[in-house]
MARSEBA-355347 format. One record per residue: x, y, z of N, C-alpha, C, CB in turn; residue in one letter. Coordinates in pm, whole numbers, plus 32768, in hexadecimal, padded with zeros to 4 digits. Glycine has a CB too. Example, Ala and Ser with C-alpha at 12.3 -4.5 7.8 and 13.67 -1.06 7.14 Angstrom:
<pts>
85277DC7830C84CE7E3E830C85287EB6830C846B7E418389A
85057F1F82C485577F9682CA850A8003831385807FC4823CS
</pts>
This chain:
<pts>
0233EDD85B5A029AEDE15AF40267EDA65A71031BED995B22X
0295EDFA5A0A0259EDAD597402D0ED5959550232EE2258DDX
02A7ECC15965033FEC71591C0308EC0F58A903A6EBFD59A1X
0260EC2358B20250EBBF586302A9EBB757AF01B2EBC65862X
02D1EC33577D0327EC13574203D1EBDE5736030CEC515720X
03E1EBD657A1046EEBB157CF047BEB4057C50497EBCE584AX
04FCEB2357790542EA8E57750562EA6857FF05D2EA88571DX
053EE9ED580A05A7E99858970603E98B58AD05B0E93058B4X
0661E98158FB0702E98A5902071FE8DE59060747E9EE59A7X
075AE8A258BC07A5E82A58AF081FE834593607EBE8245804X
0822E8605974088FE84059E90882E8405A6608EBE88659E9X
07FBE7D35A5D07D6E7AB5AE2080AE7175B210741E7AF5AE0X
0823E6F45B6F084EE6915BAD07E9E65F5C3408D9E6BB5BCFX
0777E6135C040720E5D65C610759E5685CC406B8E59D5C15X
0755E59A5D72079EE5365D9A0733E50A5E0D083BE55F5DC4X
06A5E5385DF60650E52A5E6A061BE4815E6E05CBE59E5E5BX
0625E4475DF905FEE3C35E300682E3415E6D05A6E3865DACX
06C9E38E5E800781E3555ED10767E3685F690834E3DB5EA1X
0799E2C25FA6074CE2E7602107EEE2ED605506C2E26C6071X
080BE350607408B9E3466102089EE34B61780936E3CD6110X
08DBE2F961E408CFE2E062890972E315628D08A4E21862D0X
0989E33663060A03E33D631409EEE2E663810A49E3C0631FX
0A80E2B2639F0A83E25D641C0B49E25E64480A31E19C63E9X
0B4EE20664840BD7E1CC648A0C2AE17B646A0BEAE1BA64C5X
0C8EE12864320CB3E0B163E50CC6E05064580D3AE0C46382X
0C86DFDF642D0C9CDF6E64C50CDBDF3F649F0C43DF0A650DX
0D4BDF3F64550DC5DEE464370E2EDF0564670DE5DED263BEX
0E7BDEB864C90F19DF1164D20F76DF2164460F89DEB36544X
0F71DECA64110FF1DEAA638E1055DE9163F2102BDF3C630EX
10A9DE4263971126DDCC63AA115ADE5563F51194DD706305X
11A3DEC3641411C3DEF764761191DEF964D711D2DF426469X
1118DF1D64D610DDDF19657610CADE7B65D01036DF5E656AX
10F8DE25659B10EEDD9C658E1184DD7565E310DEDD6B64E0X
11E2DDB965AF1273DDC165D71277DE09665C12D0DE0E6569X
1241DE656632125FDEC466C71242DE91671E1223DF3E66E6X
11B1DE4767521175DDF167AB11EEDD8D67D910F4DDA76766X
1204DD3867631254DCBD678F12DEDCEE67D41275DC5A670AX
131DDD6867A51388DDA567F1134DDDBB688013BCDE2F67ADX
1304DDFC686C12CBDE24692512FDDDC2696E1215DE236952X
1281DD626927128ADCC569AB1314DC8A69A91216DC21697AX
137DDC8F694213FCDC4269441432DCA369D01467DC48689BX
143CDD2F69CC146ADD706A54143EDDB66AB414B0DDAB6A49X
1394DD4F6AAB136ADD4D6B441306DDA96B5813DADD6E6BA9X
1318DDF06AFB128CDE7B6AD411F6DE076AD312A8DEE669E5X
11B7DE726AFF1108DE396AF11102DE586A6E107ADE8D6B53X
10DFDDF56A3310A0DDE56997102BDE48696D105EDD4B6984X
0FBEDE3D6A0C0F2BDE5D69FD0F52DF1169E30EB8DE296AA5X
0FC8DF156A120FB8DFCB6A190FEDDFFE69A21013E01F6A9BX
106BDF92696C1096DFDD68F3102DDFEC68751114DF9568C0X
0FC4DF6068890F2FDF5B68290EF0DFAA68560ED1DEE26820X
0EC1DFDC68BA0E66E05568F80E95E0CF68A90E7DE07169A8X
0F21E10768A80F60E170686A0F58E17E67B50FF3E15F689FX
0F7FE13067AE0F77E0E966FE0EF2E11166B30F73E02766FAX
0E8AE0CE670C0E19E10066D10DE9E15966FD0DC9E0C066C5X
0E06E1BA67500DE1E24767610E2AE28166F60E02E28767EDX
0E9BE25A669C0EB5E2C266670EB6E29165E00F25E3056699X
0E78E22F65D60E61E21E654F0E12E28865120E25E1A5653AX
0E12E29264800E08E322643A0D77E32164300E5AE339639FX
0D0FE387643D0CB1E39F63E40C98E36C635A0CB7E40763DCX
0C43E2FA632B0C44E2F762B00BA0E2FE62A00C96E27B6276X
0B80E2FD62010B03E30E61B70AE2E27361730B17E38F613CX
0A57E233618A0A47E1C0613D09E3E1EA61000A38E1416179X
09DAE1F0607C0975E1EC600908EEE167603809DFE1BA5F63X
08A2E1A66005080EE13F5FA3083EE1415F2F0758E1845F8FX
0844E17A5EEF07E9E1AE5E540863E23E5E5F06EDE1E65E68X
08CCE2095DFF097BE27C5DDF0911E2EB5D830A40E20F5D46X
0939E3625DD20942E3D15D6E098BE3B05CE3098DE4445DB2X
0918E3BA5C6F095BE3D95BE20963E44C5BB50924E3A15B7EX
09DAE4675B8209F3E4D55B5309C0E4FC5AA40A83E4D75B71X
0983E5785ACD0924E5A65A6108ACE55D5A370967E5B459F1X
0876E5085AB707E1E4B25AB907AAE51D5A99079AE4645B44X
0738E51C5A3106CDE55D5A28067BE56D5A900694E53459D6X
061CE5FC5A8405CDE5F25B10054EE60A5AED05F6E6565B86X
0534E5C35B520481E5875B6B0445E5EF5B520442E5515C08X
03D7E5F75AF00391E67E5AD7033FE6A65B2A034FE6885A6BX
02FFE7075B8502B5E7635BC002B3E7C95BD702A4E7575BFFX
0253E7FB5BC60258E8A05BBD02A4E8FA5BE90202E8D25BE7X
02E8E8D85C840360E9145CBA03B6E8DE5C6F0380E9045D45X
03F0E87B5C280477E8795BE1045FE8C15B7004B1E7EF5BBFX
0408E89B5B1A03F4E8F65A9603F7E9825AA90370E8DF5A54X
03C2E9D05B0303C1EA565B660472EA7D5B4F038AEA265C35X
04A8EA375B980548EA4E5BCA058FEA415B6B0586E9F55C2FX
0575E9BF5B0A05A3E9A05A9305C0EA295A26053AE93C5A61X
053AEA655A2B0535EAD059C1056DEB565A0B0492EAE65984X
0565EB715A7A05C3EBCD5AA6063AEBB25A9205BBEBE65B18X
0699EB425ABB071AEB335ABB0738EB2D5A230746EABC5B10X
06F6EADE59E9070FEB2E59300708EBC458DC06A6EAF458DBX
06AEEC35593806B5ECB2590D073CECE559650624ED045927X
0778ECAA59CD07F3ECFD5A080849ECBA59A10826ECE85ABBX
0846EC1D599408C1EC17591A08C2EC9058DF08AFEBA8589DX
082CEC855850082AED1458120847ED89584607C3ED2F57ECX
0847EDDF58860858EE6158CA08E4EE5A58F407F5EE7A5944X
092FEDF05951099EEDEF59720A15EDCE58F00994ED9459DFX
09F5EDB958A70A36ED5E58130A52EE0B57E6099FECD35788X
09DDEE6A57BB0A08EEB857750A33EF3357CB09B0EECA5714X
0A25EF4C58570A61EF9858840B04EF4C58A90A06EFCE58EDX
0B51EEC558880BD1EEDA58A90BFBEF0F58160C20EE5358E8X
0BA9EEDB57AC0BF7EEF757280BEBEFB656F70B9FEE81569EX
0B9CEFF357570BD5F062574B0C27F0A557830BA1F0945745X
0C6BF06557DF0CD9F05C58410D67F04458110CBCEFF4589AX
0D18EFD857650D91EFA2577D0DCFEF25576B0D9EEFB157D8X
0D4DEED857B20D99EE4658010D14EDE257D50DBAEE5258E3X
0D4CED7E57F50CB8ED1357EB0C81ECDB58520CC6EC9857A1X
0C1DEC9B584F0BEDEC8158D20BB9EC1958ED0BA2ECCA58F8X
0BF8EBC4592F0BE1EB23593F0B65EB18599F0C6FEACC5987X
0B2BEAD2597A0AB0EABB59BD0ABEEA4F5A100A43EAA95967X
0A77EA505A8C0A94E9FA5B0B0A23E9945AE70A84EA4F5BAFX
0A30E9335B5B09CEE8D95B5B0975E8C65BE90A11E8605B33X
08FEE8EF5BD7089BE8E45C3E087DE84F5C85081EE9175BFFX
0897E82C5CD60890E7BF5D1E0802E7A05D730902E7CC5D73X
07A6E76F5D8A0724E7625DA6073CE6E75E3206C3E72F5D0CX
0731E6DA5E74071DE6875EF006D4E6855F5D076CE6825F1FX
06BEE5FD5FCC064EE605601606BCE608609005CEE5896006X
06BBE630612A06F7E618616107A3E624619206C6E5DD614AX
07F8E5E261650869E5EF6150088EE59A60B008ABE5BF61D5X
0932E601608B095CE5E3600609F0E5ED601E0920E6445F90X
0A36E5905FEE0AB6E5D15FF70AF2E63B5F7F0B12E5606004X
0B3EE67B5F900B58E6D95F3C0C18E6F25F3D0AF4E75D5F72X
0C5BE72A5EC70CE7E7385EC80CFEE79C5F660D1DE78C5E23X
0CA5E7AA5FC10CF2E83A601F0C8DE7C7608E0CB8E9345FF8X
0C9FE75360900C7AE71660FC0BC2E6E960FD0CADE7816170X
0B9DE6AF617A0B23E68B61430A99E72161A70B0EE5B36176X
0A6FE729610D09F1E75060EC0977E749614C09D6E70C6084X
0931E79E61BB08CAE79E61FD0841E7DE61ED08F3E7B96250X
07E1E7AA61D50759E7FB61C40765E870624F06B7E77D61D1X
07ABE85E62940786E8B362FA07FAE93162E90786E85E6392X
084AE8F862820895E97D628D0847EA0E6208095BE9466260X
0801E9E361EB07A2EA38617607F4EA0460DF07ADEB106191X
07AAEA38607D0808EA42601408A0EA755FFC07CDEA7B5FD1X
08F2EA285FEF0988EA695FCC09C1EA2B5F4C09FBEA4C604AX
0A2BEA5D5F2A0A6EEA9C5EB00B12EA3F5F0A0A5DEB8A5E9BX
0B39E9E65E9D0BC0E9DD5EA30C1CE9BE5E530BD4E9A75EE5X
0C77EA255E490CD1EA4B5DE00D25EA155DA70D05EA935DF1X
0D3EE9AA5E190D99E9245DE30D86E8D75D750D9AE8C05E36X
0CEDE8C55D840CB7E8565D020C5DE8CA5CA00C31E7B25D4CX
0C56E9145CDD0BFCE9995C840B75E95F5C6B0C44E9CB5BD6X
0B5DE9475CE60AAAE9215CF00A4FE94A5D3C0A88E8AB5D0AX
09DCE9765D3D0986E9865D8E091EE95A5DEA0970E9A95D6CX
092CE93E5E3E08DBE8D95E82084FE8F85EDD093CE89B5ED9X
07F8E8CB5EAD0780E8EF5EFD06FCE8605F360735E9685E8DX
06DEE8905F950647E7FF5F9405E7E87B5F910623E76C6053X
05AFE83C5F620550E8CB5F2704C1E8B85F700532E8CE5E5DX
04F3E86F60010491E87460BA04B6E90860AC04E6E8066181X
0520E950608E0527E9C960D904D9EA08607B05B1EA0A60FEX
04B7EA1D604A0449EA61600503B5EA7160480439EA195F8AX
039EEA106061030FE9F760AD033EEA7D615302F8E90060E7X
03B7EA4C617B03F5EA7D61FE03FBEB4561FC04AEEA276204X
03F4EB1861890407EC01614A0381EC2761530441EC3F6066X
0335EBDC611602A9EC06611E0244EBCE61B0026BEBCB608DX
025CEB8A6203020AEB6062680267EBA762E201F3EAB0626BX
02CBEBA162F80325EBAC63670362EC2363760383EB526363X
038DEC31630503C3ECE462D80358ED56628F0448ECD96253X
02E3ED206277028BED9D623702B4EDC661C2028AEE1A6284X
030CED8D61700337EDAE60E202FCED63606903C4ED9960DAX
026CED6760510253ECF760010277ED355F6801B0ECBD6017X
0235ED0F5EE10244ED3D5E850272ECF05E3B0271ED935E8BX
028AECEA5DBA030CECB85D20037EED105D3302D0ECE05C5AX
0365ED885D6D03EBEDD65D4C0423EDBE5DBB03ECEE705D29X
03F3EDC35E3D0451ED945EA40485ED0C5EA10419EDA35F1CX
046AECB45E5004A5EC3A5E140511EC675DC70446EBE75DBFX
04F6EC985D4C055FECCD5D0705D7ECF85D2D053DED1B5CD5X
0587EDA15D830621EDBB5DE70690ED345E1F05E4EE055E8BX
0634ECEC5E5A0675EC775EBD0720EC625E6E05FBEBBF5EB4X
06E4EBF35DEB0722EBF05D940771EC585D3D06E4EBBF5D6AX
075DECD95CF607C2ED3A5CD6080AED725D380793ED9B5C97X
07EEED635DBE0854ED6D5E2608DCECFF5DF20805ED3E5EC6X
08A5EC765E26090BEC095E120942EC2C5D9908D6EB785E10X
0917EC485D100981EC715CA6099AECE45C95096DEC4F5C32X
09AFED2A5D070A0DEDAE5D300AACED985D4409D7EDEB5DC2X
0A71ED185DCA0B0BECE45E0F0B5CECB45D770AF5EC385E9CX
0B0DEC705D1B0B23EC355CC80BB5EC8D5C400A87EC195CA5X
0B6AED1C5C510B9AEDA45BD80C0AEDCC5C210B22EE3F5BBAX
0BDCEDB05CD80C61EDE65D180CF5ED8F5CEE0C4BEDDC5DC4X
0CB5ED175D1D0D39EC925CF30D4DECB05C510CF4EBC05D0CX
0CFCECC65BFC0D67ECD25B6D0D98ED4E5B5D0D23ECB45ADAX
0D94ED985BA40DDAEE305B9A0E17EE335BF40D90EEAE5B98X
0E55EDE45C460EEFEDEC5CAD0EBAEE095D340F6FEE795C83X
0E3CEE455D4B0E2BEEB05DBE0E1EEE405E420D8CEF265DA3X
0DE0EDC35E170DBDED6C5E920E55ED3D5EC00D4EECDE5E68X
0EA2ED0E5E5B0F23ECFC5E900F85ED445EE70F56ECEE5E40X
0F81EDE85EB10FCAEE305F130F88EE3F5F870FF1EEA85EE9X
0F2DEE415F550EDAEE79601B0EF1EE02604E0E04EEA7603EX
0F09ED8860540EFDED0F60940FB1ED16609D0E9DEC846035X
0FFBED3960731091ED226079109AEDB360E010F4ED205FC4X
1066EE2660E11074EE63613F100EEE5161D21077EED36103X
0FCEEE0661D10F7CEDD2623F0FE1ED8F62CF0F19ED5361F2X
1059ED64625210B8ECD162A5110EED5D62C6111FEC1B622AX
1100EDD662E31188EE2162FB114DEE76635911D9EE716278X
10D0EE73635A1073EEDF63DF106CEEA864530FCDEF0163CAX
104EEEDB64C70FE5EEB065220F62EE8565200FD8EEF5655CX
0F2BEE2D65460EA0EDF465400E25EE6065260E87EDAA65CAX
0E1CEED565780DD6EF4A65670DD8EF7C64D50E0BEFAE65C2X
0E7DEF7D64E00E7DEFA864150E57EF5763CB0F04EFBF63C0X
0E56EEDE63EE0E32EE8763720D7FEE5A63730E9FEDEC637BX
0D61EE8C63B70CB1EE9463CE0CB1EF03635C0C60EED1648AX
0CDEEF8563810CB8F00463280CE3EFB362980D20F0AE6350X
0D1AEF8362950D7DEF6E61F30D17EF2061A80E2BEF0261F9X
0CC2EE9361FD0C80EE4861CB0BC1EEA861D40CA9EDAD6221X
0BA7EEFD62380B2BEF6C61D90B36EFA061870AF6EFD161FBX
0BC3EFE8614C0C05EFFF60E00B99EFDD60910C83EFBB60CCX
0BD6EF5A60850BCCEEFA60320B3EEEED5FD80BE8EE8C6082X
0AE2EEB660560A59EE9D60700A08EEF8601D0A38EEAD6100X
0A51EF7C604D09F7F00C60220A1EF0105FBC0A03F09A6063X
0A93EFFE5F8A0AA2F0155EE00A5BEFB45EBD0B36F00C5E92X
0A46EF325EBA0A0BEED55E7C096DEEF15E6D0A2EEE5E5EC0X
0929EF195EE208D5EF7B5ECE089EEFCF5E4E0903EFBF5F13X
0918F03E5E6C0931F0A55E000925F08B5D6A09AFF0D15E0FX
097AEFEC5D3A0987EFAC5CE608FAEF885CA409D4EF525D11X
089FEF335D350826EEF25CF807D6EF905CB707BCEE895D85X
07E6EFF15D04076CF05D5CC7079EF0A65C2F0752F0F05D4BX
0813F07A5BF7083BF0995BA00820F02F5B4D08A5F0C35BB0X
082AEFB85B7E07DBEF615B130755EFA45AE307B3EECD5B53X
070DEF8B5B740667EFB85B480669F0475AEF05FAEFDB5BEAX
06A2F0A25B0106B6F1145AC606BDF11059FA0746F1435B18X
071CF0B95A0C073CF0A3597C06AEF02F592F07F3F050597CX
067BEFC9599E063DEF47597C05C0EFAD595B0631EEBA59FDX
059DF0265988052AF06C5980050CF0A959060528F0C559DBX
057EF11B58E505AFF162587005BDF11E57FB0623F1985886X
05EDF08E57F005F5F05757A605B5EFE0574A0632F05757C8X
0571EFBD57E104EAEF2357C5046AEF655813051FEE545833X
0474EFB5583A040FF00D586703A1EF9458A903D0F07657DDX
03DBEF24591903A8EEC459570363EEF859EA0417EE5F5961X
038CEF875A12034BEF8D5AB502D5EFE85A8203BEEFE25B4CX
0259EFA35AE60213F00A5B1B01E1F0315B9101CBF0105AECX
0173F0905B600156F0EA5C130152F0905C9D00A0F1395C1DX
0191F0CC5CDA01ACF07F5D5A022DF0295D5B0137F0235D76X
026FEFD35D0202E1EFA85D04034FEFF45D4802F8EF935C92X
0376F0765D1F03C2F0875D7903D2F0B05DEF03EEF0A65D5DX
0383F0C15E33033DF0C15EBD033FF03B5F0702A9F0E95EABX
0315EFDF5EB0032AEF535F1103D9EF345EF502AEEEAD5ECAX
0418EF765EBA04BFEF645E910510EF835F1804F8EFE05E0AX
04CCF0265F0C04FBF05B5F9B04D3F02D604404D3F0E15F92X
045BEFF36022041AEF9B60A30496EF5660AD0383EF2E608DX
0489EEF66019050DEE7F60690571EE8E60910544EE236031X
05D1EEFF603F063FEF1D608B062DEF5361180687EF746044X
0609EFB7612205C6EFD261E60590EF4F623A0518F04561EBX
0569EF1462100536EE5E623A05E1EE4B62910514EDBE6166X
0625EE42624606A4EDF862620729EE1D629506C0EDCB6201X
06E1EEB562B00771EF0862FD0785EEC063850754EFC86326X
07F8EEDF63AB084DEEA764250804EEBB64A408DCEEF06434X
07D0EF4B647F0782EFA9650E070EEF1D65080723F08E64E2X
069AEF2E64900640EECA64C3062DEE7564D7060AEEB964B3X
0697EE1B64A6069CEDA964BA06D9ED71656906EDED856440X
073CEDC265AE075AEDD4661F06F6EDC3666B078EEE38662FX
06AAEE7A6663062FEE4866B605A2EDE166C50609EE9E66BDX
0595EDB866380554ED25662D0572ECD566780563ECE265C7X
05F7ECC166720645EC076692063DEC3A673D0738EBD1663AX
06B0EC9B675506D6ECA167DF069BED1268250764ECA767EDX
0667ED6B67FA05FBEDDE68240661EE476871056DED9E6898X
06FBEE3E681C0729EEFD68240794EED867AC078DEF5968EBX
07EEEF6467A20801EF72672708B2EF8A67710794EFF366C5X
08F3EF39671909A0EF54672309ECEF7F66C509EAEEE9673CX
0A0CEFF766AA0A26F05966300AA7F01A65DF0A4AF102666AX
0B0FEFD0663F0BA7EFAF66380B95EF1F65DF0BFCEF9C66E6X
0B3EEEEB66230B35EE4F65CA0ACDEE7965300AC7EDB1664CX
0AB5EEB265270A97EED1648A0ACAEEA5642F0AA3EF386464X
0A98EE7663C10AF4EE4363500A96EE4362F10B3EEDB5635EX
0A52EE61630A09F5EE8662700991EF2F625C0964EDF06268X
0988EF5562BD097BF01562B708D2EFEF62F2098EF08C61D5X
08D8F07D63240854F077634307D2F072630B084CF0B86373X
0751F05B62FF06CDF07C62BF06D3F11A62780650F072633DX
0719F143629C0708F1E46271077CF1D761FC0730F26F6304X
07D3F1C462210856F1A261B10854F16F614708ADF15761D3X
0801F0EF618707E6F09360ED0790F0C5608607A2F0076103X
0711F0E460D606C4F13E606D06D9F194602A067BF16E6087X
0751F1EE6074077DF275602807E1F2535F9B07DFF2DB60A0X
080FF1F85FB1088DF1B75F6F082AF1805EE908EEF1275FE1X
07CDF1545F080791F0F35EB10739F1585E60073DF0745F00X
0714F1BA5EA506E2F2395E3E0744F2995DE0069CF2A35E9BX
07B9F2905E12082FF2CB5DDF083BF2925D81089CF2CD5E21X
0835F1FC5D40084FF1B05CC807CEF1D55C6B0861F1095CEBX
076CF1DD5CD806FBF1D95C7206D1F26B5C2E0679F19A5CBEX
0732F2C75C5F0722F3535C3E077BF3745BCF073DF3AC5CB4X
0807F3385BF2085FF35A5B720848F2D65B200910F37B5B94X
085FF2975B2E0854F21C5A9E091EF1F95A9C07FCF29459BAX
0982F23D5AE309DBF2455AD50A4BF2055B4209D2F2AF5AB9X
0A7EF1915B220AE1F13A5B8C0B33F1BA5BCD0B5CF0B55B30X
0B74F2255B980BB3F2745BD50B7BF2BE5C420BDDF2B45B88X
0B0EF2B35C420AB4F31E5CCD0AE3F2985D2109C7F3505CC5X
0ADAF2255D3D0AE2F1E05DBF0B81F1CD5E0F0AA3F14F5D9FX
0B9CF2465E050C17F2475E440BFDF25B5EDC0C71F2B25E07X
0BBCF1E25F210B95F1D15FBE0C1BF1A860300B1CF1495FC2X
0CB7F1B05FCD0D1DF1BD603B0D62F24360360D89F14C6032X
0D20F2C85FF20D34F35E5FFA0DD3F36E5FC50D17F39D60A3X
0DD9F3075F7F0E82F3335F5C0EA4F3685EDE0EE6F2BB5F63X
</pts>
């Protein structure tokens, strides 16, 4: 990819040197303190109502080193890399809402090692990069990167890129209404339907990223030969089908929720063919 002329995106949020453990709270508090002493006043075993107490004490998170918000981030070539991509989708996404119409708030990329908490609960390196709409941020440890290219066969800048103009797909979906209804009609289906509802999803977001690249091409004329080839690697990398037979070695069509290797790719060439948000109409309605 040519980015060496590309500005950096200012809306990064470095949270990789924050160390979080999760654990359990060993404190009862002055209630759980009461409850005990009630037991023993009527004869209850103390040891069991404390046995119970702290089984259900809540999940909590203890910091090292608190996530700051809008910490600058540590320069290396993979952030500067990501940096300058997520600043040409500002650009590209900025002027395709204003010909729409509308404006277009730009999210904030979140950078972490491990686990992060996030507004939609806490944040796992193992769940890949995700997008949540609550806080309108993007969250990635950018281990999975290394994981696309060694583990999945997707190496490249552009299959990086993709990674990311995927996540600010979900992103175009949430400011244009579409993530909301599909998620308000999710709560009214059956589980089966709401798998299809959330590939929907996936595949438009897809659709979305190749319309970035489409326009980021035409316009900053940043890809070359071979880029989009390693684009389409990555999306096929991450379909449901292959990833199935990787992990568990067969394939379950019903638990799907993100479309198959064939889907994604097709979807993701569909953006990159028209240049046009209206071709990714991936719920046929």
């Amino acid at each position: 990819m040519r980015l060496e002329d590309e500005r950096e995106s200012s809306n990064i949020e470095d949270r990789r040197g924050s160390q979080i453990r999760l654990g359990r709270k060993k404190s009862l508090g002055l209630l759980g303190i009461i409850l005990v002493l009630v037991a023993a006043y009527f004869g209850a075993d103390p040891g069991i109502v404390l046995n119970l107490l702290q089984r259900a004490a809540p999940v909590v998170e203890e910091r090292g080193t608190p996530p700051v918000s809008g910490q600058a981030p540590v320069r290396d070539e993979t952030t500067v890399f990501i940096s300058k991509v997520l600043a040409n989708t500002e650009d590209i996404w900025r002027t395709v809402f204003a010909d729409m119409g509308q404006r277009y708030r730009e999210p904030t990329l979140v950078l972490f090692s491990g686990v992060t908490p996030s507004a939609c609960g806490m944040g796992q390196a193992a769940m890949g990069p995700f997008y949540c709409p609550l806080d309108q941020k993007l969250y990635v440890d950018l281990r999975f990167f290394d994981q696309l290219k060694n583990r999945y066969g997707a190496p490249g800048d552009f299959a990086r890129a993709y990674v990311l103009a995927h996540e600010v797909g979900h992103h175009v979906q949430n400011l244009l209404g579409i993530a909301g209804k599909v998620q308000s009609l999710q709560q009214r289906v059956r589980p089966e339907e709401a798998n299809q509802l959330s590939v929907g999803l996936e595949l438009q977001a897809d659709c979305l990223a190749g319309v970035w690249a489409n326009r980021a091409h035409h316009l900053r004329n940043i890809l070359e030969p071979g880029d989009l080839e390693a684009g389409l690697r990555a999306a096929a990398a991450v379909g449901d089908d292959t990833l199935q037979r990787r992990t568990q070695g067969y394939v379950v069509p019903e638990t799907f929720t993100h479309g198959t290797s064939q889907q994604r790719a097709s979807w993701f060439r569909q953006g990159l063919k028209s240049g046009d948000v209206r071709s990714c109409d991936t719920f046929g309605g």
